[in-house]
py3Dmol code that shows the C-alpha trace and the ligand (Angstrom):
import py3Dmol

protein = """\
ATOM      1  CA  UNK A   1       0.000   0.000   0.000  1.00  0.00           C
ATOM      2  CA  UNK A   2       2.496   2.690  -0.908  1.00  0.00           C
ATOM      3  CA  UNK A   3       0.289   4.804  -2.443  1.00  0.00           C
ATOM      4  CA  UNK A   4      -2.291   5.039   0.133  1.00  0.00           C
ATOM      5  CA  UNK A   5      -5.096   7.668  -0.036  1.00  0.00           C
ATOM      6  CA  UNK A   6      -2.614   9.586  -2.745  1.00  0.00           C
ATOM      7  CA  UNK A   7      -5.457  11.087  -5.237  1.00  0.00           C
ATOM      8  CA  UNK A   8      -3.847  10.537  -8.514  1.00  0.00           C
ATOM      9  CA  UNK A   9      -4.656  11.227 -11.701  1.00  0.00           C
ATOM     10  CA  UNK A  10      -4.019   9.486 -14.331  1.00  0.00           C
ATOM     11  CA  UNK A  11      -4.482  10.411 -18.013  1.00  0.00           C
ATOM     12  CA  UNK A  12      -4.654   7.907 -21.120  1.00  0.00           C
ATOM     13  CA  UNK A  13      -5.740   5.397 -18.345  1.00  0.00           C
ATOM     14  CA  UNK A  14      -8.583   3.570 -20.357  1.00  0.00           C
ATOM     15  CA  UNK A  15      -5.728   1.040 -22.302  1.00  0.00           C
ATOM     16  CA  UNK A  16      -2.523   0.233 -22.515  1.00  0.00           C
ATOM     17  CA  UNK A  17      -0.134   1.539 -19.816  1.00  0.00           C
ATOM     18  CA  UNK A  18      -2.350   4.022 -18.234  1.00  0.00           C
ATOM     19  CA  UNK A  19      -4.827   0.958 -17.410  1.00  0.00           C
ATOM     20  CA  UNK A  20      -1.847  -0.787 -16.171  1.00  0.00           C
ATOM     21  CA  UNK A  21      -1.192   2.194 -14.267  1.00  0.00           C
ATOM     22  CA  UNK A  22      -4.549   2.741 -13.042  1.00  0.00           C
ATOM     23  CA  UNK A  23      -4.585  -1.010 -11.814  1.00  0.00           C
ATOM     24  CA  UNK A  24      -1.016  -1.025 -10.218  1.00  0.00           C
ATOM     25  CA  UNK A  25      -1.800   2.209  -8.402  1.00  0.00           C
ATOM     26  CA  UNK A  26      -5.069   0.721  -6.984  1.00  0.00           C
ATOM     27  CA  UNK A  27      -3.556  -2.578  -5.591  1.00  0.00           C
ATOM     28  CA  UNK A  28      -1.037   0.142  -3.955  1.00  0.00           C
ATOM     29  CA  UNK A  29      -4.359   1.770  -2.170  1.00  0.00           C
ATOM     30  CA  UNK A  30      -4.552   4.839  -3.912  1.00  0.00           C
ATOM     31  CA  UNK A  31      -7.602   7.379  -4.782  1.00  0.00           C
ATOM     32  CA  UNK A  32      -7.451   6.677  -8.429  1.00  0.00           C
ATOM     33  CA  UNK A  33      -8.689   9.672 -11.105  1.00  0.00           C
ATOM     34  CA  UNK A  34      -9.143   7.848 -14.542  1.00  0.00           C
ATOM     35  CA  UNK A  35      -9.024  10.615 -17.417  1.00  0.00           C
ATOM     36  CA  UNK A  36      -9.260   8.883 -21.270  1.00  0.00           C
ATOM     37  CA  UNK A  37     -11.134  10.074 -24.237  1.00  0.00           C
ATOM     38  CA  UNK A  38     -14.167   8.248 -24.453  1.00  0.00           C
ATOM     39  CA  UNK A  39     -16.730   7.327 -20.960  1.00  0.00           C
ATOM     40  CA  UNK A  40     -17.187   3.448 -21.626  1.00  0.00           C
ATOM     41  CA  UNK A  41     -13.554   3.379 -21.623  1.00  0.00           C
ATOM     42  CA  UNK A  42     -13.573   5.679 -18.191  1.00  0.00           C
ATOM     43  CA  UNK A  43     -16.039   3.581 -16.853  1.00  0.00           C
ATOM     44  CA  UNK A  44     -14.678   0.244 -17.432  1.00  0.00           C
ATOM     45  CA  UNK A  45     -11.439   1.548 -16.212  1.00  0.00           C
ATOM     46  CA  UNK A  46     -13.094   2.676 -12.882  1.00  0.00           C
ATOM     47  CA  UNK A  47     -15.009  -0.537 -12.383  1.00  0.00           C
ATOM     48  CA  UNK A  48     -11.523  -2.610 -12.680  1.00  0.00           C
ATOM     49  CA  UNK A  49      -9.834   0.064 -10.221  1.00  0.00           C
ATOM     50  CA  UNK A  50     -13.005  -0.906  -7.687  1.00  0.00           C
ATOM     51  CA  UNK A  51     -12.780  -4.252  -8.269  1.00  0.00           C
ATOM     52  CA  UNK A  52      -9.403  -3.852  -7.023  1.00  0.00           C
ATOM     53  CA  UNK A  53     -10.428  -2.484  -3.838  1.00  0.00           C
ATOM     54  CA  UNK A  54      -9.683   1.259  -4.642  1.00  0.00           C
ATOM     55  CA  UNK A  55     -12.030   4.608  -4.718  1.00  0.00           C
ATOM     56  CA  UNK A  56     -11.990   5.137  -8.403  1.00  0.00           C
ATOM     57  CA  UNK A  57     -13.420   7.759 -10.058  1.00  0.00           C
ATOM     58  CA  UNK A  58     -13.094   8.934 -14.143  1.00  0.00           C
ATOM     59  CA  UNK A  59     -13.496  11.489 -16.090  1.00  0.00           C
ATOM     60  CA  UNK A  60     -14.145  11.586 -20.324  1.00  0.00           C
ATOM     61  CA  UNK A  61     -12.069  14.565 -21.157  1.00  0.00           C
ATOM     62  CA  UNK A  62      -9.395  15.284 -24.266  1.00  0.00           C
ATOM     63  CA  UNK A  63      -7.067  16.678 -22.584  1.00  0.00           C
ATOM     64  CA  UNK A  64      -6.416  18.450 -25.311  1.00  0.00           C
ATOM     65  CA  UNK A  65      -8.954  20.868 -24.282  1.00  0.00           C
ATOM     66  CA  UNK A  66      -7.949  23.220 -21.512  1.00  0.00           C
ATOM     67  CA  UNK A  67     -11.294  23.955 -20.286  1.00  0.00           C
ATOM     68  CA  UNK A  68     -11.961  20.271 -20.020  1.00  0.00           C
ATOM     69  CA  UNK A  69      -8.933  19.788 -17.919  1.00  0.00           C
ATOM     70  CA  UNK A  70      -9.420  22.610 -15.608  1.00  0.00           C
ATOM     71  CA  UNK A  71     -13.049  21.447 -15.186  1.00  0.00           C
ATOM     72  CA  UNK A  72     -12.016  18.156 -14.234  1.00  0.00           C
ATOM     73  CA  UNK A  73      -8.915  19.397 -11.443  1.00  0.00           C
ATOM     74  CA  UNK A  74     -11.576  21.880 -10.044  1.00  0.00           C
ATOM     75  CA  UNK A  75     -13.771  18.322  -9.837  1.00  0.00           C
ATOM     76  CA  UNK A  76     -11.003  16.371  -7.842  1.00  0.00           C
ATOM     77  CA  UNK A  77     -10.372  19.643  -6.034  1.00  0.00           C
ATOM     78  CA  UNK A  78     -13.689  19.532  -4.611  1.00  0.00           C
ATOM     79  CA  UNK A  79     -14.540  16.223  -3.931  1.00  0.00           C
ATOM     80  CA  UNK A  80     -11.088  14.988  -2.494  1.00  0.00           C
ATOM     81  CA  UNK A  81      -9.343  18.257  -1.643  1.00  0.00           C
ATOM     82  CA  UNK A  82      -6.210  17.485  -2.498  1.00  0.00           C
ATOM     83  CA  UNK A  83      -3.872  16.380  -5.821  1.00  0.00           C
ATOM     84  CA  UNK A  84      -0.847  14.250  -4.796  1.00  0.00           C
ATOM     85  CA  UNK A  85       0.014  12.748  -8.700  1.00  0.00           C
ATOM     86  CA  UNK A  86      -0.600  13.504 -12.118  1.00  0.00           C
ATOM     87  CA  UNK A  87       0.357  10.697 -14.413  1.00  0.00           C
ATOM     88  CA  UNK A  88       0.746  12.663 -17.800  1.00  0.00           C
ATOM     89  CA  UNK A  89       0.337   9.494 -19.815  1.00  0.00           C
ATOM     90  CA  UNK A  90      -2.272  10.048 -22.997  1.00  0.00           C
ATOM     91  CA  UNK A  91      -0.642  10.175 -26.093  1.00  0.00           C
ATOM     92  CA  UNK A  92      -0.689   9.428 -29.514  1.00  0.00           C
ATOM     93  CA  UNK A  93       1.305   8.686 -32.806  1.00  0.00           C
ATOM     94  CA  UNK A  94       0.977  10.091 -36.245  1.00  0.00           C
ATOM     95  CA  UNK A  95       3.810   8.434 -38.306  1.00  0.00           C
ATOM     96  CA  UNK A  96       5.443   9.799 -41.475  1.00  0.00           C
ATOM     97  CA  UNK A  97       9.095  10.273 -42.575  1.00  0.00           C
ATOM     98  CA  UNK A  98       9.829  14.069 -42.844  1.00  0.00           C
ATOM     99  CA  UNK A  99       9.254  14.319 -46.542  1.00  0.00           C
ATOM    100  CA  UNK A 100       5.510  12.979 -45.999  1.00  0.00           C
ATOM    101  CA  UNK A 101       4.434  14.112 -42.765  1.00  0.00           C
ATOM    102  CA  UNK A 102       1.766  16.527 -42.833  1.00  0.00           C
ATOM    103  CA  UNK A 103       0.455  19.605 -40.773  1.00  0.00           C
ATOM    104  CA  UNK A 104      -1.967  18.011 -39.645  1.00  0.00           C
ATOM    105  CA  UNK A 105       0.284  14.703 -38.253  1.00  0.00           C
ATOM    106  CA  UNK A 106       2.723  16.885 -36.797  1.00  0.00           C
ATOM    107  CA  UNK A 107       0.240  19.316 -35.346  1.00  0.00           C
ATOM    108  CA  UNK A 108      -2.035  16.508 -33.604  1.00  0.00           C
ATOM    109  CA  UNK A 109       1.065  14.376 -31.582  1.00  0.00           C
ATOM    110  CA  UNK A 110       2.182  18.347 -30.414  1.00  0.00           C
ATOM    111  CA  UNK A 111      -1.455  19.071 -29.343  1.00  0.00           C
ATOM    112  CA  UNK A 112      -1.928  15.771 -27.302  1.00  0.00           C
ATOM    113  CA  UNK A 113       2.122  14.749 -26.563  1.00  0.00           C
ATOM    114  CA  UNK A 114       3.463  18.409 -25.508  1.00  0.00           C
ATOM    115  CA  UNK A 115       0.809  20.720 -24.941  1.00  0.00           C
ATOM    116  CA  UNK A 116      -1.670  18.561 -22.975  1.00  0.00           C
ATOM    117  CA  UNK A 117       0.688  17.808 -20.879  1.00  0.00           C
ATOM    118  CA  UNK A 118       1.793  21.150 -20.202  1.00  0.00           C
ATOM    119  CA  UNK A 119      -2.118  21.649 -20.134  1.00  0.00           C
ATOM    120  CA  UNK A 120      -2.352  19.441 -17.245  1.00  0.00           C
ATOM    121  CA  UNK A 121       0.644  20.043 -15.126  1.00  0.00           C
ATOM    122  CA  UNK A 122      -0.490  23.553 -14.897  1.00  0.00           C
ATOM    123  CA  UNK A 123      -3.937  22.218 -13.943  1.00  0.00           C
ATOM    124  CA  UNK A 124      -2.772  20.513 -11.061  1.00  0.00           C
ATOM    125  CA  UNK A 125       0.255  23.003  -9.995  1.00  0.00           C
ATOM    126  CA  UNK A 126      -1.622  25.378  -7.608  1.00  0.00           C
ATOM    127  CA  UNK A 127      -2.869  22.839  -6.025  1.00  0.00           C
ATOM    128  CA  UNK A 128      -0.251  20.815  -5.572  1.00  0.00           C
ATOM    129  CA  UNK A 129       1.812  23.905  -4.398  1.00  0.00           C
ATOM    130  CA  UNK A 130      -0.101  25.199  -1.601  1.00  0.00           C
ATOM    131  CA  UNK A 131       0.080  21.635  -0.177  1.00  0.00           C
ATOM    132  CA  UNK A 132       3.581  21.665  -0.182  1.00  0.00           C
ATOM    133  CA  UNK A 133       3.739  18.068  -1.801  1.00  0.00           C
ATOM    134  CA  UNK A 134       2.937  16.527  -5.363  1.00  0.00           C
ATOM    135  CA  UNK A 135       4.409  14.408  -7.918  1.00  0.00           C
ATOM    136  CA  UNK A 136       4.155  14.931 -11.794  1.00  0.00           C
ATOM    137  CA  UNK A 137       5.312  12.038 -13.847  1.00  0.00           C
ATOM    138  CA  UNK A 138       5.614  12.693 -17.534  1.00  0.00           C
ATOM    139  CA  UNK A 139       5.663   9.548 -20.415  1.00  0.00           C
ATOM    140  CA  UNK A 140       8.424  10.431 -22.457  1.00  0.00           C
ATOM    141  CA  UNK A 141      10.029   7.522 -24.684  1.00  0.00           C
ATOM    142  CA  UNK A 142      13.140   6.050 -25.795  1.00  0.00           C
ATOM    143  CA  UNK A 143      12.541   7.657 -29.333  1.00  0.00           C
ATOM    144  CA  UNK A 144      12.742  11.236 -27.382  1.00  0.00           C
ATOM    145  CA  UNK A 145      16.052  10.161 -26.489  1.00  0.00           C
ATOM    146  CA  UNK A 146      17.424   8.477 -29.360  1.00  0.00           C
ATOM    147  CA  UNK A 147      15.214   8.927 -32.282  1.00  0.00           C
ATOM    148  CA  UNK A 148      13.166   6.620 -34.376  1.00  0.00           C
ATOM    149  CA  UNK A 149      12.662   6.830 -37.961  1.00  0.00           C
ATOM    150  CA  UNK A 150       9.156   8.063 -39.217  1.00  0.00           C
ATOM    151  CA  UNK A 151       8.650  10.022 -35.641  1.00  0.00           C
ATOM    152  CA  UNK A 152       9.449  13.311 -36.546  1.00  0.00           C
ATOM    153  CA  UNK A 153       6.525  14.497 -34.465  1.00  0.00           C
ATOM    154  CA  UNK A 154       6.516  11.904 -31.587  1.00  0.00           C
ATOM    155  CA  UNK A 155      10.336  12.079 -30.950  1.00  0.00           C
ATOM    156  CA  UNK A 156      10.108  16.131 -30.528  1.00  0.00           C
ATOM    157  CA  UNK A 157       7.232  15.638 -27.890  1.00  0.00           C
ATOM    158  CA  UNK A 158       8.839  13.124 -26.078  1.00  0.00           C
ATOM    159  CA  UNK A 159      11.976  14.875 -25.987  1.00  0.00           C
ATOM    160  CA  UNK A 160      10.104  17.913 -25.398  1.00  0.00           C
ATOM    161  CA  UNK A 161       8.338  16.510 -22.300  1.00  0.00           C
ATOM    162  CA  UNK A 162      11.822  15.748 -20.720  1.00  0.00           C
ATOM    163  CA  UNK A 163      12.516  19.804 -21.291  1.00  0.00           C
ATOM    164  CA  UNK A 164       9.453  20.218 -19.010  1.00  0.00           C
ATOM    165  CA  UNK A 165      10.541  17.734 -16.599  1.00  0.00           C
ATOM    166  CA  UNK A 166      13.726  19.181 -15.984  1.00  0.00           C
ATOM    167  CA  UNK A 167      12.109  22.766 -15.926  1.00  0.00           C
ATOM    168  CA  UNK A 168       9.084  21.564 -13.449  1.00  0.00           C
ATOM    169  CA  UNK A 169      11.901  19.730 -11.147  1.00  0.00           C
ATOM    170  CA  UNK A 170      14.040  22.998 -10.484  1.00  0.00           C
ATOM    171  CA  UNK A 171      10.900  25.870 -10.494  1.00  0.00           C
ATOM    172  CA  UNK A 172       8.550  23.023  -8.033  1.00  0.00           C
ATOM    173  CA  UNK A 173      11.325  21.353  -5.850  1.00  0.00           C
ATOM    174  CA  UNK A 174      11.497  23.963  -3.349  1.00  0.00           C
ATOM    175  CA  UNK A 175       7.684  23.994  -3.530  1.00  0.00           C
ATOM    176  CA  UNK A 176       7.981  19.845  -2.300  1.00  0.00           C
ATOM    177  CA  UNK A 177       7.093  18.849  -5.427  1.00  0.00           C
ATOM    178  CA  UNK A 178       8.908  16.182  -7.452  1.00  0.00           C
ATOM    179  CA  UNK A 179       8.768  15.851 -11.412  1.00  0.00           C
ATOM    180  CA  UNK A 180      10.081  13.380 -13.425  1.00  0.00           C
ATOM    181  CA  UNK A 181       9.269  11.211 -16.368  1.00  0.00           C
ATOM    182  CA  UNK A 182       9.858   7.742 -17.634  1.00  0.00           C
ATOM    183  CA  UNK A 183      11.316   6.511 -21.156  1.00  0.00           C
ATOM    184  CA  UNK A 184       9.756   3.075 -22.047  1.00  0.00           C
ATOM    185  CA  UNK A 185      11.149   0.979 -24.734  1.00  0.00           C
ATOM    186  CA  UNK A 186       8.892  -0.837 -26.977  1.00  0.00           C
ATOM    187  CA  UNK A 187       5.819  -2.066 -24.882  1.00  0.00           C
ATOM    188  CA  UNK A 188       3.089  -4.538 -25.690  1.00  0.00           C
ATOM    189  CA  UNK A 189       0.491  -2.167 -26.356  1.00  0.00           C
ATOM    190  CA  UNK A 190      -2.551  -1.026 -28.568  1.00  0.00           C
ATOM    191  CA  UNK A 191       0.202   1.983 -29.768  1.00  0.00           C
ATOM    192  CA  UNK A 192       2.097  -0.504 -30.927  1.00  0.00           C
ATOM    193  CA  UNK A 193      -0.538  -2.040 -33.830  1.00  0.00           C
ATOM    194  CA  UNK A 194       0.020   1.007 -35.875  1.00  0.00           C
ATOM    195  CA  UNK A 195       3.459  -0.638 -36.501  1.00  0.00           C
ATOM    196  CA  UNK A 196       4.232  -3.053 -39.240  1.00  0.00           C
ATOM    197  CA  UNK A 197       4.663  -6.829 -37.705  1.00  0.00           C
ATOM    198  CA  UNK A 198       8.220  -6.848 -39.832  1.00  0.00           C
ATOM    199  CA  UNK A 199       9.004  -3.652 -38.061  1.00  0.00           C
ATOM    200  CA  UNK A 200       8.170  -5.086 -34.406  1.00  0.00           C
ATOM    201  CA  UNK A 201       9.980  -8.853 -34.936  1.00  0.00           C
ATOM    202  CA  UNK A 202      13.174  -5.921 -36.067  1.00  0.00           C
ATOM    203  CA  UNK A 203      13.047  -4.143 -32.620  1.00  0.00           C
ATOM    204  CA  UNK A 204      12.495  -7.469 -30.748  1.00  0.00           C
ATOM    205  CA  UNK A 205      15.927  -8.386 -32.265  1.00  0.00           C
ATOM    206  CA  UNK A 206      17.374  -5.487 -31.211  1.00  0.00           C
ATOM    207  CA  UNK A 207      16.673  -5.544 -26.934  1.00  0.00           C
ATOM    208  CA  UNK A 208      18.988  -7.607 -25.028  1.00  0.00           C
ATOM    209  CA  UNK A 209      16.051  -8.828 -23.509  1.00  0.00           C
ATOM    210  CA  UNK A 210      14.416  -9.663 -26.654  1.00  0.00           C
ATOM    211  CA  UNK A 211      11.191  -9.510 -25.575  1.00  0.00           C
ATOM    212  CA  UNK A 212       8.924  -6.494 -26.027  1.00  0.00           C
ATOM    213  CA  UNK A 213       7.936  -4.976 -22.763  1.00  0.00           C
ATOM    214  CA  UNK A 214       4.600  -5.129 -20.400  1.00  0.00           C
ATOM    215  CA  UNK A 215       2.868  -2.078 -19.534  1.00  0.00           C
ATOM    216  CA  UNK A 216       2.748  -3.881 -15.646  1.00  0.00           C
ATOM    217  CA  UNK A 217       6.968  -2.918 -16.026  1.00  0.00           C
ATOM    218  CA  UNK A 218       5.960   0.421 -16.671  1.00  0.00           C
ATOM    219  CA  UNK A 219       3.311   1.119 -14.359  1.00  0.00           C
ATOM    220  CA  UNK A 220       6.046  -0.251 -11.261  1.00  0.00           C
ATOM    221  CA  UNK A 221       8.210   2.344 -12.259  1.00  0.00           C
ATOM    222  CA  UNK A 222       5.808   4.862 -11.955  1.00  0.00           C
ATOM    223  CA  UNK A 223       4.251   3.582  -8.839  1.00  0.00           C
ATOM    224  CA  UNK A 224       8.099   3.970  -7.181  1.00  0.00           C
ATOM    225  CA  UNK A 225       8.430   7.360  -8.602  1.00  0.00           C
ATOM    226  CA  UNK A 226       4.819   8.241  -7.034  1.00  0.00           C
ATOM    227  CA  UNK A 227       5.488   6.532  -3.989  1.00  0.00           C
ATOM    228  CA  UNK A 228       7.587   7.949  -0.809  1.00  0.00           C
ATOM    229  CA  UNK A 229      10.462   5.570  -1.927  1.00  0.00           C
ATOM    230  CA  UNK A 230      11.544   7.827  -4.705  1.00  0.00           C
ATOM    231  CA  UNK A 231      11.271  10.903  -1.995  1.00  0.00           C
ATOM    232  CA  UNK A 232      14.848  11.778  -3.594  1.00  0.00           C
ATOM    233  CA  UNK A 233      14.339  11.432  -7.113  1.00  0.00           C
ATOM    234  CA  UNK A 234      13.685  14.984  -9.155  1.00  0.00           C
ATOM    235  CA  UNK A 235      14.306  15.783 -12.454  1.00  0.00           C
ATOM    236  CA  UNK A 236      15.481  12.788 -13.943  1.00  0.00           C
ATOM    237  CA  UNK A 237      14.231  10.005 -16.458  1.00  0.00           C
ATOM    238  CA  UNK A 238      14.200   6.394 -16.214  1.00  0.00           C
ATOM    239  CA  UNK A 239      14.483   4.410 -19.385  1.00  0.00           C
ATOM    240  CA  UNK A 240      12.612   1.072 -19.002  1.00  0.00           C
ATOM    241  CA  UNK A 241      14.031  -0.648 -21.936  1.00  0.00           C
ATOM    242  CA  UNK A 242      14.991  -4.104 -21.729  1.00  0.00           C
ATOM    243  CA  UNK A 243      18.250  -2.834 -22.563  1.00  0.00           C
ATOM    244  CA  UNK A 244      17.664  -1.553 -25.790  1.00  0.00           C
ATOM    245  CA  UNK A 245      19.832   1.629 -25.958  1.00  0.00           C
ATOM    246  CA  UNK A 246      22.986   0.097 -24.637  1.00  0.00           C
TER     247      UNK A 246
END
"""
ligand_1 = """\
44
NAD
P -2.265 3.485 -25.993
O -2.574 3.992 -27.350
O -2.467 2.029 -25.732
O -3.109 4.298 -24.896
C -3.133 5.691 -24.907
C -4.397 6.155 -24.222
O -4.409 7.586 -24.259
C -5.673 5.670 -24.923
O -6.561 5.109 -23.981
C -6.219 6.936 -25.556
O -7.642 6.960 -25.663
C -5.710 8.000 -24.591
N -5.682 9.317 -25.226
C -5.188 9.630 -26.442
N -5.405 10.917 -26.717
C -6.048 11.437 -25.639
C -6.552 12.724 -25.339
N -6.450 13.726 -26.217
N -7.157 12.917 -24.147
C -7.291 11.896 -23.267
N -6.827 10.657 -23.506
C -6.221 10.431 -24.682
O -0.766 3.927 -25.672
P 0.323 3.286 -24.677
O 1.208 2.412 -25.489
O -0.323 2.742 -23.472
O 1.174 4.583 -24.347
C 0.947 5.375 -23.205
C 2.010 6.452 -23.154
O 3.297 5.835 -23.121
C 2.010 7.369 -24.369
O 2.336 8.681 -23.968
C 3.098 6.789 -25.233
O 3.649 7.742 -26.102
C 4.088 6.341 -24.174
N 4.993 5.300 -24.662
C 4.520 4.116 -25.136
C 5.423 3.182 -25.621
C 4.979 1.856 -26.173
O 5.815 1.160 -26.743
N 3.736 1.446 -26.016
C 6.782 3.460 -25.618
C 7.220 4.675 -25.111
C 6.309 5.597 -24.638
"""
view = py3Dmol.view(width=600, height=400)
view.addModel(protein, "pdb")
view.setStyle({"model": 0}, {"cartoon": {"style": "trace"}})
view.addModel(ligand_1, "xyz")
view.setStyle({"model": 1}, {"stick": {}})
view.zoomTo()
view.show()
């Protein structure tokens, strides 16, 4: 139970690692916020964070929409008083090589990959101030880091979030807030199935592990960096990679 009571908000949490997330952070007893797209997503989220024994409640908002998002913190605000995470984990992909990728690719990945997640940090940043206490956790990737071809777009954001991680960490440390953000490798996820199966078998190859990863070995990590544990971990990311980028 090292997350118990912690209201924590998770975003993206209807599949895929933020359902993962969702579930871990339940089992670890905390008030769990479920923010995805679409409310039977939400709901079925909730009912599997219940099932697990936690208060659950979710929320259909893009957070894409800054209204939206301030709507629901004000919510949470209200009904639980307090904000201890954020779990900026909705995102998207829009692939293209440079020559092909459009305005409108590039545009939507910086809309729901950067800017939400500014979006939402600032949501929750008040809040998390005047308590004196708060952790932001921030999805970036391995393709942020490194690069992947046809990711013009999603590399920038997930680069870009690690510029607002290390910002967030120094102007919200002295404030007893911690930020940081995690860099998975290739995970066994709905994400994934926009990916050619030749593509996958390629990056398989490639991790000493060679094994794609679970989003379970994602959502530990960010249960740790939520948790007490990590009460000495700012500003850094944590690539969970199976060894892929050695
Ligand atoms: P996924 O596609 O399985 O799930 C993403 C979730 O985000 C979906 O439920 C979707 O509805 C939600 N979402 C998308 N746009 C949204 C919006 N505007 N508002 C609210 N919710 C929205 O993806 P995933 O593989 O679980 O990835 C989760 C995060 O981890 C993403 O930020 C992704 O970039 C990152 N990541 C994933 C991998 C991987 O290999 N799967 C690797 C590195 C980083």
């Amino acid at each position: 139970m090292r997350l118990k009571d912690k209201v924590s908000i998770i975003t993206g949490a209807a599949q895929g690692i933020g359902l993962a997330t969702a579930e871990k952070f339940a089992r670890e007893g905390a008030i769990v916020i479920v923010c995805d797209l679409r409310q039977p997503g939400v709901d079925a989220a909730v009912a599997r964070c219940r099932e697990l024994g936690a208060q659950a409640v979710g929320y259909a908002v893009n957070v894409t929409d800054r209204d939206a998002v301030d709507a629901m913190v004000a919510a949470v605000n209200e009904q639980f008083g307090r904000i201890d995470v954020l779990v900026n984990n909705a995102g998207i992909t829009k692939d293209a090589r440079l020559q092909k990728m459009t305005i409108e690719q590039f545009d939507a990945v910086i809309d729901v990959n950067l800017r939400a997640v500014f979006h939402c940090a600032q949501a929750v940043s008040d809040t998390m101030v005047a308590q004196g206490s708060g952790v932001i956790l921030n999805a970036s990737s391995v393709v942020g880091i490194y690069g992947n071809f046809g990711q013009t777009n999603y590399a920038a954001t997930k680069f870009g979030v690690i510029g607002f991680t290390k910002t967030w960490s120094r102007e919200l440390g002295p404030k007893g807030v911690r930020v940081n953000a995690v860099a998975p490798g290739f995970i066994d996820t709905p994400i994934l199935k926009t990916m050619p199966e030749k593509v996958i078998d390629g990056m398989r190859a490639d991790i000493p592990l060679r094994r794609l990863g679970q989003p379970e070995e994602i959502a530990n990590v960010y249960a740790f960096l939520a948790s007490d544990e990590a009460s000495y971990i700012n500003g850094t990311v944590i690539e969970v990679a199976g060894g892929l980028t050695v």
